[in-house]
C-alpha positions as CSV (number, residue, x, y, z in Angstrom):
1,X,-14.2,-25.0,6.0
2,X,-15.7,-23.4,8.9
3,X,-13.5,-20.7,11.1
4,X,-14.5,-20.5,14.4
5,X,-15.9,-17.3,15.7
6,X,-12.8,-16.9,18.0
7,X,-10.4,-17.1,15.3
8,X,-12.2,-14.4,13.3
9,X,-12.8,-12.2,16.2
10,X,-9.2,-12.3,17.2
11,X,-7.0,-9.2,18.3
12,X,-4.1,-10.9,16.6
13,X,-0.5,-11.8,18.6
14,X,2.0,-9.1,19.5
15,X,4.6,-11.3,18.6
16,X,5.2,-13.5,15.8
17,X,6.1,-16.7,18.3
18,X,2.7,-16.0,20.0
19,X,0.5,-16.6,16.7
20,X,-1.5,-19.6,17.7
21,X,-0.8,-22.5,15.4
22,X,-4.4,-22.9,13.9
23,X,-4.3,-19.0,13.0
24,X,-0.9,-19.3,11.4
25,X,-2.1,-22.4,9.2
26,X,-5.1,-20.8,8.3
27,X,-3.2,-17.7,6.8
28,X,-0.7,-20.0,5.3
29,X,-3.3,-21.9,3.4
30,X,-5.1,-18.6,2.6
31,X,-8.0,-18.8,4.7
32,X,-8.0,-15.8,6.8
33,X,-6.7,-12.7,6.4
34,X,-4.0,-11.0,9.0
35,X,-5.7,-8.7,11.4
36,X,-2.7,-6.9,12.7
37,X,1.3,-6.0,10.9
38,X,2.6,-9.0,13.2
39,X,0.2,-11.3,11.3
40,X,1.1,-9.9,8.1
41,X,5.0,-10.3,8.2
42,X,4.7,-14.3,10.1
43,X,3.2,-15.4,6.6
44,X,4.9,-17.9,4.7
45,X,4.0,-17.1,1.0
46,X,5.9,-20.2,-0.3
47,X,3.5,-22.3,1.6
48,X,0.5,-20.0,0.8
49,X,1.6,-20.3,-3.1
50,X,1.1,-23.8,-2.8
51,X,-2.1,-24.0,-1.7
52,X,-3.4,-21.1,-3.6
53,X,-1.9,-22.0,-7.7
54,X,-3.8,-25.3,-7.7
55,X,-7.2,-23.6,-6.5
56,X,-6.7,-21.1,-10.1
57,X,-5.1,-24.2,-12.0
58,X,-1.6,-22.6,-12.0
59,X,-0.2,-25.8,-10.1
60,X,2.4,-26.2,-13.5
61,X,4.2,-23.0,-12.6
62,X,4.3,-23.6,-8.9
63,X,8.1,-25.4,-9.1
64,X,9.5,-22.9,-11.2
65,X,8.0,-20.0,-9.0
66,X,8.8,-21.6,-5.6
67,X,12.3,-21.8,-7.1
68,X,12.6,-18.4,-7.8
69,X,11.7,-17.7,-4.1
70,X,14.2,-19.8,-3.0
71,X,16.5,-18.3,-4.9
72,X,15.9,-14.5,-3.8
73,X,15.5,-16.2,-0.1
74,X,12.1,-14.4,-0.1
75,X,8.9,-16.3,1.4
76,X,8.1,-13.6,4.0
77,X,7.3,-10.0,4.0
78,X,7.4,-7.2,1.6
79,X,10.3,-9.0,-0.3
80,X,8.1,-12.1,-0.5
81,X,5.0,-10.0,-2.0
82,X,6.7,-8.1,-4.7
83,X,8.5,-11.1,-5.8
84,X,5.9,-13.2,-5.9
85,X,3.6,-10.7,-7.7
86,X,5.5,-9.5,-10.5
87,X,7.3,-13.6,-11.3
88,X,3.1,-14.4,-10.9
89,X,2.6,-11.3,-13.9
90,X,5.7,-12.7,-16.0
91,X,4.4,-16.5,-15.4
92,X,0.5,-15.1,-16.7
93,X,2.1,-14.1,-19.9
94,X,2.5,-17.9,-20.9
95,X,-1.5,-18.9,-20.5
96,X,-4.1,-17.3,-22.5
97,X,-6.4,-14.1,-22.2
98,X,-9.2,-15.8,-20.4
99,X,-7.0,-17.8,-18.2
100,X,-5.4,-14.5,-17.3
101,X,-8.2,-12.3,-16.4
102,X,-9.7,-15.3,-14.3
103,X,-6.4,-15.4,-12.6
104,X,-6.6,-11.5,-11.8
105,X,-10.2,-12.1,-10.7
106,X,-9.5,-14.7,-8.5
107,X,-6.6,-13.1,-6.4
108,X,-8.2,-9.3,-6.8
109,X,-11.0,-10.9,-4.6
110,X,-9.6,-13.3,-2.4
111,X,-10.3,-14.1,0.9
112,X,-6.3,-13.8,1.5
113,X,-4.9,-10.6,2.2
114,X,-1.8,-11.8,1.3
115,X,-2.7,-13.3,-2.7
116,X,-4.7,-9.5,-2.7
117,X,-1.3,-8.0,-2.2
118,X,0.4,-10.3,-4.9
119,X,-1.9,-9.2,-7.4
120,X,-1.4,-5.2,-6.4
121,X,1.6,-6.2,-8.3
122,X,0.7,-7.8,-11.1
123,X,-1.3,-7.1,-14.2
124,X,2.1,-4.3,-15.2
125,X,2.6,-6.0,-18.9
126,X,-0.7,-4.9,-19.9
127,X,-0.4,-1.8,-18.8
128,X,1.3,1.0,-20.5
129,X,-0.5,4.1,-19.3
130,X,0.1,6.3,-16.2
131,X,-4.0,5.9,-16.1
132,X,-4.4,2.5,-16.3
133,X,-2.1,2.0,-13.8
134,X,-3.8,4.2,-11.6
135,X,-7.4,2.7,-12.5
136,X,-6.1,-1.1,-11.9
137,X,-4.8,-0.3,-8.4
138,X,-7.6,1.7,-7.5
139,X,-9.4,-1.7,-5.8
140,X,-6.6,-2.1,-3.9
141,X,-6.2,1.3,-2.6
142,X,-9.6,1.4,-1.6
143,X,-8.9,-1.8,-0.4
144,X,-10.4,-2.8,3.6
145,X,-7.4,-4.4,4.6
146,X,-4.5,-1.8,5.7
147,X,-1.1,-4.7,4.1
148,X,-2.8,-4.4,0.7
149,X,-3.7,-0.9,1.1
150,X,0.1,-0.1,1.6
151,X,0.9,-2.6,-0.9
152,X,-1.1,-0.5,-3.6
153,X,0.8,2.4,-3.3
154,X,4.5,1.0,-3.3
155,X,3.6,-0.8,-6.2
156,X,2.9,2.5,-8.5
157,X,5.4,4.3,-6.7
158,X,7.8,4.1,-9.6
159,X,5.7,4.6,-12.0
160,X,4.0,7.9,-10.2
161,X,7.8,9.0,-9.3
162,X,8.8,8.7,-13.2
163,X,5.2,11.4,-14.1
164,X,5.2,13.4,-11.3
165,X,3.3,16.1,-12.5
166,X,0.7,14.3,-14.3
167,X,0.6,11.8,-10.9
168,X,-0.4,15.0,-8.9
169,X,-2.8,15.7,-11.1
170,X,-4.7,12.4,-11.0
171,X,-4.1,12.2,-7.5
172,X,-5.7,15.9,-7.0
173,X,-8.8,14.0,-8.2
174,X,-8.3,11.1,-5.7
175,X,-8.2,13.6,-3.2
176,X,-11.8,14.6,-3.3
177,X,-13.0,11.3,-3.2
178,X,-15.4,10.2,-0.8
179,X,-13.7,7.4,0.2
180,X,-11.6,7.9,3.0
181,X,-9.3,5.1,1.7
182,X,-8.9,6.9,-1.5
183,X,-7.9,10.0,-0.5
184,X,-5.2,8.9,2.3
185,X,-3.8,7.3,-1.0
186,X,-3.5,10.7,-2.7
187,X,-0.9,11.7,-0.4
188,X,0.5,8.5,0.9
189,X,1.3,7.3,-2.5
190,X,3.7,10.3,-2.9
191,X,5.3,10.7,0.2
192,X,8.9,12.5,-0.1
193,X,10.3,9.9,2.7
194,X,7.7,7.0,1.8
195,X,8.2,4.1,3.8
196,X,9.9,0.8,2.9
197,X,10.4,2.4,-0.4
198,X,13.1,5.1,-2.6
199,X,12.1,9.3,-1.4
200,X,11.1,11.2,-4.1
201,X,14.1,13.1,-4.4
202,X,12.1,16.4,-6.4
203,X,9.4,16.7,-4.2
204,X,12.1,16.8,-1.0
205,X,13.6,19.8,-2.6
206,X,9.9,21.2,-4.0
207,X,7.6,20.2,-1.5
208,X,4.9,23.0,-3.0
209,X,4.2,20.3,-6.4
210,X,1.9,18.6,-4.2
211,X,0.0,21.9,-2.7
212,X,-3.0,21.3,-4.6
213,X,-3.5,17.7,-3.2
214,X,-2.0,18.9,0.5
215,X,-4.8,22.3,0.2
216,X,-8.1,19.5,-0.3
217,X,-7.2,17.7,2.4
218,X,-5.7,20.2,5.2
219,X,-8.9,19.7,7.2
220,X,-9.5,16.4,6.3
221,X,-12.0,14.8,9.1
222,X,-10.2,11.2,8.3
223,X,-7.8,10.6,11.3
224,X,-6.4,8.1,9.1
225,X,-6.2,10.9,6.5
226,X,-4.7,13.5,9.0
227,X,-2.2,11.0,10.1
228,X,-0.8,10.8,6.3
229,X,-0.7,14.6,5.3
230,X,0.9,15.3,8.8
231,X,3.5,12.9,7.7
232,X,3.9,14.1,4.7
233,X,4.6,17.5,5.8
234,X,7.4,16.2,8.5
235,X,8.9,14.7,5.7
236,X,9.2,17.9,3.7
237,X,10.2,19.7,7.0
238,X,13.6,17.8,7.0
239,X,14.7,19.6,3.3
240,X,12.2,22.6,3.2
241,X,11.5,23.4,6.9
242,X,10.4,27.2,6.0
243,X,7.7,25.8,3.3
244,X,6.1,23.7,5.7
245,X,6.1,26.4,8.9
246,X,4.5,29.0,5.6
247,X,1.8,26.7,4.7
248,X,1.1,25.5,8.5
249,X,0.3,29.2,9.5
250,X,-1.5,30.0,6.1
251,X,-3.6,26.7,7.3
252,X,-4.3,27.8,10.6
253,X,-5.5,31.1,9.2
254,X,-7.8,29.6,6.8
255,X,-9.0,26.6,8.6
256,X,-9.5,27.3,12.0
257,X,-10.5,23.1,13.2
258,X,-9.2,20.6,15.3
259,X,-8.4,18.5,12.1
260,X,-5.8,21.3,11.1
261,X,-4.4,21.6,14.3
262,X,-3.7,18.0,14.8
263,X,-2.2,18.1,10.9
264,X,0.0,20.9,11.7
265,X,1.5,19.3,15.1
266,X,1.7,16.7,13.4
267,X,3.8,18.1,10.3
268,X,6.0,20.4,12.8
269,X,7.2,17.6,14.9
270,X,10.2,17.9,13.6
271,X,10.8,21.2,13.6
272,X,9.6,21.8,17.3
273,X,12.5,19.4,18.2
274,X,15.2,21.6,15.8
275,X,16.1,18.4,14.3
276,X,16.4,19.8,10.4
């Protein structure tokens, strides 16, 4: 099927009404991917489920899968995805290795940003190890699309919350990637006040567990980077507000670049307004 140039080049709708028809069908049928968060959330995954099981020749699960969604009233969103992705794992269990692993590579790889997200979640029943966790959702973390880039790191959240310590230390490794992707992950993935998702109660009251990821990446020349350590500081500002204005001076002091400065105004935000 050919997509016009204008529909790929598209600067996507501000509002989920304004999606123009054609781009809507195309994501529902798993076509195109979303190009901005207005995109993502207008997607109807029941639909895109039913044109995307046949293509992998999982067309005999589609009623009792569509069912479930109908269920949990879940075709859109983040509901939609995790749903979908983990019923998707449980439903994989029933056909045979081959089948499986053509499934994974069919949705790991798809044009869809959507069915990309759905298998961030999948895969967990053959996987026991913080490691291979971490090494299946590496794709997606490094992933170009920013949904399934999120998606990757809510779906180890859990997991990462439940080994904290050995997470950091994987993640420390992450951090000194040189893949810019990679390393916002290191950071983003642990976030005390993570978004859409449960804080990480211990590292709101011990903010200083994730130092040796926060120290690689203090001068980060990312934006996208800066953006999520500045965050991630403002988030340990609300419970630890005298750790965060500590290690922001001890930064300044050892990295004197614009990158710092914009993580550290970034991290005091909330401070500089007294609202902690």
């Amino acid at each position: 099927m050919q997509i016009s140039e204008e529909i790929i080049n598209r600067k996507g709708a501000r509002k989920g009404s304004d999606i123009p028809h054609d781009v809507l069908f195309l994501l529902n049928q798993g076509k195109i991917e979303s190009v901005n968060l207005t995109e993502w959330l207008a997607v109807n995954h029941m639909t895109l489920l039913r044109h995307v099981l046949p293509s992998v020749g999982l067309d005999h699960h589609l009623d009792g899968l569509t069912s479930k969604i109908t269920q949990q009233k879940a075709e859109s969103g983040m509901k939609a995805i995790r749903l979908i992705g983990q019923l998707l794992d449980d439903w994989l269990q029933k056909e045979n290795g081959e089948k499986q692993a053509e499934v994974l590579q069919a949705f790991t790889h798809h044009v869809s940003d959507s069915v990309r997200c759905w298998a961030a979640y999948m895969n967990k029943h053959r996987l026991s190890t913080l490691e291979e966790k971490l090494a299946y959702i590496q794709p997606f973390a490094a992933d170009h699309h920013f949904g399934v880039r999120e998606i990757a790191w809510m779906s180890v959240r859990e997991s990462l919350t439940d080994q904290l310590d050995q997470s950091i230390e994987h993640l420390t490794a992450w951090a000194k990637s040189k893949d810019e992707n990679i390393r916002r992950f290191s950071v983003e993935a642990i976030r005390p006040r993570g978004v859409w998702t449960k804080h990480m109660e211990s590292l709101k009251q011990e903010p200083m567990r994730a130092q040796p990821i926060l120290d690689l990446l203090k001068s980060d020349p990312s934006t996208y980077v800066q953006d999520s350590v500045g965050n991630w500081l403002n988030d340990a500002s609300k419970t630890q507000p005298n750790w965060v204005i500590n290690l922001c001076e001890q930064w300044l002091k050892d990295s004197d670049t614009k990158a710092t400065s914009r993580i550290v105004k970034k991290a005091k935000r909330t401070i500089v307004k007294g609202n902690f």
